[in-house]
N, C-alpha and C positions, 0 to 999 in steps of 0.2 A: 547106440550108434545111429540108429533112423533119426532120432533130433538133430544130430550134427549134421548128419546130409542133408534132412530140412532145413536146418539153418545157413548151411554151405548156399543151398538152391534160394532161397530169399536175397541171399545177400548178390549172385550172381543176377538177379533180378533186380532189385535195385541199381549193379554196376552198369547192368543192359540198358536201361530204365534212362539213366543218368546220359550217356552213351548217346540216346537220340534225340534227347531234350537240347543237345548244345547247338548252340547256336552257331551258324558260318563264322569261321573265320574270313576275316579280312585282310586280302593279299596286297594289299596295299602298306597295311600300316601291321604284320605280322613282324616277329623279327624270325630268324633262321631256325632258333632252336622250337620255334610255336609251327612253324609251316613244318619241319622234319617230321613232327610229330603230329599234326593232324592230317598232312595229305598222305594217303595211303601209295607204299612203294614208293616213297619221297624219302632220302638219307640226307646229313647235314648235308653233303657237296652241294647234289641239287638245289634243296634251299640255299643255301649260300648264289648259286646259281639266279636263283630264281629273284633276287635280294640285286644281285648285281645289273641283272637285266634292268629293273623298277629303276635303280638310279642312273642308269644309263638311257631308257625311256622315256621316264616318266611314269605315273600310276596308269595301272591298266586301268582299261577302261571299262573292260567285260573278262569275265573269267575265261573264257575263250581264246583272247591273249595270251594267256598262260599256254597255250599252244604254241607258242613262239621260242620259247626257253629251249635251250639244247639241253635235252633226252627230255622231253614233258612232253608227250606223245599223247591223241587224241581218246585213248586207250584209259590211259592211268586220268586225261581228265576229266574221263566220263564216269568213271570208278570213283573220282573226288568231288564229283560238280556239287551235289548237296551242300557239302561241307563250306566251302566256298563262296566267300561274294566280294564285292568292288566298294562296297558300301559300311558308310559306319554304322555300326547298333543305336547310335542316337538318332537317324532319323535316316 
């Protein structure tokens, strides 16, 4: 039994591991079901939300924006900002 909970505790280290290595999403060009799930206390509505504002805006310009969404409170963006960015991964 002590192997399998070593091997339990590696593998939750590696998911941990994995977890901070990722890279910000990008609220601009994310679709609904990628923002529900990386912004924490974000459900589809929100995202969808958050989806309708960008086309009705325009791309944000700064993740701070993201403070403008009805219910994305300065709370839940501070709790997400890491994760977060305005920016593509190519450059």
């Amino acid at each position: 039994m002590t192997s399998l909970k070593d091997l339990l505790g590696v593998v939750l280290l590696l998911l941990a591991g994995h977890a901070f290595a990722m890279e910000p999403v990008n609220i601009n060009e994310a679709d609904a079901e990628t923002l529900a799930t990386v912004i924490k206390d974000v459900g589809i509505i929100r995202a969808e939300a958050i989806i309708a504002y960008r086309e009705q805006h325009g791309p944000f310009i700064s993740v701070d924006e993201l403070a403008e969404v009805q219910g994305i409170g300065e709370t839940l963006l501070e709790s997400n900002r890491d994760n977060l960015t305005v920016q593509s991964s190519g450059g």
